[in-house]
N, C-alpha and C positions, 0 to 999 in steps of 0.2 A: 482420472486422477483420484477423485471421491473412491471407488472400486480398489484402488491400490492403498490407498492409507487403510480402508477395512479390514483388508485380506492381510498385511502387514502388522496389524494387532493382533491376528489369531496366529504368528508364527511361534509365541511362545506356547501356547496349548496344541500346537499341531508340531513339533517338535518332541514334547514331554507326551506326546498321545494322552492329553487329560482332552480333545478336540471330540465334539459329537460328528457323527457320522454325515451329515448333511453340511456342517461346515468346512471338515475334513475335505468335501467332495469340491468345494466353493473352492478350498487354496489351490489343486489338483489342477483343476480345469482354468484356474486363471495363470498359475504360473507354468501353464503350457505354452499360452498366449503372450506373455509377457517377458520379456529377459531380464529386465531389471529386478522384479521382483523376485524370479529366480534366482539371479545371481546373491542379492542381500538372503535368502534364506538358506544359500548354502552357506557365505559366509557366515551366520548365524548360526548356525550348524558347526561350524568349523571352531570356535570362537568357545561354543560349550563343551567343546571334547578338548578345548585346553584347560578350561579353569575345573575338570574333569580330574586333571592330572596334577593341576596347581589350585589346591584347594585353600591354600592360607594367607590367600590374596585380601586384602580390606577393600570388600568391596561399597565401602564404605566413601571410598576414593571414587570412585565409579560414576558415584548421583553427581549428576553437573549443577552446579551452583545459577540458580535462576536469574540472581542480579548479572551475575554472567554475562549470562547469552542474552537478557535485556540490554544489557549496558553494548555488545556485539552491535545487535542490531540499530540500534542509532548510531551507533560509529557508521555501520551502513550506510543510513540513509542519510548522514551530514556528508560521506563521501561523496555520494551520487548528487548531495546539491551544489560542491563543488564543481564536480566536474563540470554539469550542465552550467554554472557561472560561467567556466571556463571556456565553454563551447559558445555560451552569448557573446564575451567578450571578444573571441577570434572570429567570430558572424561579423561584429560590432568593426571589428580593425579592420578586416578584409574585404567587407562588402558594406557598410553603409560606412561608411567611412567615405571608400573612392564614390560612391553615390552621391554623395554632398556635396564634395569637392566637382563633382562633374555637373551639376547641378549649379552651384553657384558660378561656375565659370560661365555654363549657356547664359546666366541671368546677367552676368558683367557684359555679354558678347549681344544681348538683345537690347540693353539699354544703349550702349554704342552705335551701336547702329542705328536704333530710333535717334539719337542726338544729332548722327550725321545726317539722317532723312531731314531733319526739323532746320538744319542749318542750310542744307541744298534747298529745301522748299519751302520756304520761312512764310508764314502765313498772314497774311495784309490785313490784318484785322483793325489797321488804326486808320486805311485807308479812305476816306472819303469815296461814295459812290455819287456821279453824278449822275441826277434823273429828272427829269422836264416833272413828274407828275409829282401831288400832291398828295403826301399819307397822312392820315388826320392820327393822330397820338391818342392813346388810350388813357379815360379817365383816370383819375386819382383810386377813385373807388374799386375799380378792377384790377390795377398794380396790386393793391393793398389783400386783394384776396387770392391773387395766381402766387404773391411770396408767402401769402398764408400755405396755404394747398401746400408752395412745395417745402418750407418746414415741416408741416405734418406730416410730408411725404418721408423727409430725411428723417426726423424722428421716430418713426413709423419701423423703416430700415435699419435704424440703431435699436431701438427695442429688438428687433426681428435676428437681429445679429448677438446682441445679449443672450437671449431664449437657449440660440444654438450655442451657445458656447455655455450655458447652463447645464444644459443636455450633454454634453459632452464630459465636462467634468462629472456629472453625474455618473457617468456609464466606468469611470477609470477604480473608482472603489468595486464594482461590482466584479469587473476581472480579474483582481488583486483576490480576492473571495473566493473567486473558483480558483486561480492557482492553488490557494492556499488549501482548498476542501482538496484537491489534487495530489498535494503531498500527503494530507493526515490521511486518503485513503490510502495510498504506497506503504504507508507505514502500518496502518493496520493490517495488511496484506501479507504483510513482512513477519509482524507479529503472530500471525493466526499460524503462518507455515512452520515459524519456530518453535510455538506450542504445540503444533500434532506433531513434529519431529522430538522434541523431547521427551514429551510425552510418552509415546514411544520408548524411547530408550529410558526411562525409566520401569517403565511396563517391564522388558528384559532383564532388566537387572535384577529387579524382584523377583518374576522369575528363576532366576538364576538360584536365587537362596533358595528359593520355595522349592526346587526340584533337584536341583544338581547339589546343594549342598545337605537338604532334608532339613532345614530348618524353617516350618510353616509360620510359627509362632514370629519369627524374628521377620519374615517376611510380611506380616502384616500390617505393618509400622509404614512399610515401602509404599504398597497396594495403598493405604491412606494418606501419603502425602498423594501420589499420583491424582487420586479423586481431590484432595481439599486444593491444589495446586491448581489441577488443570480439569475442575467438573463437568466443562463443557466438550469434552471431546471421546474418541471413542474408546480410546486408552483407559481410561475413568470407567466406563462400561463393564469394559473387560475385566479390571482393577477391581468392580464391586462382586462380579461373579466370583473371582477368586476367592474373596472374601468368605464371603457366603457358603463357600467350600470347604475352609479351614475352618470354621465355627462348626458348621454340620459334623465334619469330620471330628471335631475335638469333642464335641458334646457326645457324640457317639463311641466316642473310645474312653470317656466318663462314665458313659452310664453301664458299658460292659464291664468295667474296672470296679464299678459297686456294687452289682451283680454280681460278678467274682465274688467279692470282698463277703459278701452277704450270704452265700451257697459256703463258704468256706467257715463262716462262723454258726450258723446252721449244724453244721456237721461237726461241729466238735461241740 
């Protein structure tokens, strides 16, 4: 994918043959390989032998408005977090729903039944047992420390049941977190692919004045939104070379222009 966004930036110099020979060779052998990349630079192709013929187009209309295709993309990704709402809520109707409901009926149908065990086999506990021998009763002082014990014990167990449920809501913000880092990266992702795509087609369009219409000067205006816009990408690259081209090139038809001007006054 990195491979094709490259080779995709050099279609406007490999079109206009301003392309050097070793890059030339790069778009050749990859759009052998590749059909999509072929097919966009014939339609690229297709595209400047109209405004070839229609030259009084404002191509001015052309440049996409950035708030745009910002404002695009979050409409995006608020759609995509509906949907997925939409897909919990019908998980939420369809399956844990009947799971609750099937759930608390086994829980109605377990205590029922423990009720009726407990009425069939009702447990003699007030019953008096008679026994010939003699059990001698536990001091005062050893009551007082087996109900100790088992306080601490219950105690013990309520702390230990506290802890885990401390634990527990701890853990509920931290998944909330990573959802949330889960979306801003989708959306950064979204982002990045929007900026080398327009990028991109800004790159072309400038192009377009720069060669097909022969106006360098008006194109350089284009060439420096694309860098101050989008300076991280490889549109922007491409964008300063051009640059760099039109100055050279102007400085150069300056300085023959005063040399003219200069042999000419010489001579008279």
């Amino acid at each position: 994918m990195s491979k094709c966004y490259k080779i995709k930036n050099l279609f406007g110099s490999y079109i206009y043959n301003t392309i050097s020979q070793e890059e030339k060779s790069d778009v050749d052998e990859h759009i052998k390989t590749c059909k999509k990349c072929a097919e966009d630079l014939r339609t690229q192709q297709e595209t400047i032998e109209i405004f070839k013929v229609k030259q009084n187009i404002d191509y001015n209309d052309l440049m996409l408005d950035e708030e745009s295709f910002v404002s695009n993309v979050y409409r995006r990704i608020a759609m995509e977090s509906i949907k997925q709402k939409s897909r919990q809520e019908k998980l939420r109707k369809f399956v844990y729903q009947p799971a609750l409901a099937t759930a608390f009926a086994i829980f109605i149908m377990a205590f029922v039944f423990a009720r009726i065990d407990n009425i069939k086999y009702p447990e003699n506990k007030y019953i008096p047992i008679v026994s010939n021998t003699v059990t001698e009763l536990p001091e005062i002082d050893d009551r007082e420390e087996v109900k100790q014990d088992a306080v601490l014990s219950k105690n013990t167990i309520k702390s230990d049941s506290n802890k885990t449920t401390e634990k527990v809501l701890a853990k509920i913000p931290i998944v909330v977190k990573k959802q949330g880092e889960a979306k801003q990266s989708r959306a950064n992702i979204l982002l990045t692919e929007a900026k080398i795509t327009n990028s991109r087609d800004w790159l072309l369009n400038a192009d377009l004045i720069n060669y097909s219409l022969g106006e360098p000067l008006r194109a350089l205006s284009k060439y420096q939104m694309i860098i101050d816009h989008y300076p991280d990408t490889d549109a922007a690259k491409e964008a300063q070379k051009r640059i760099k081209t039109i100055l050279d090139s102007e400085f150069t038809n300056q300085r023959e222009e005063f040399t003219l001007e200069t042999e000419l006054n010489d001579g008279i």
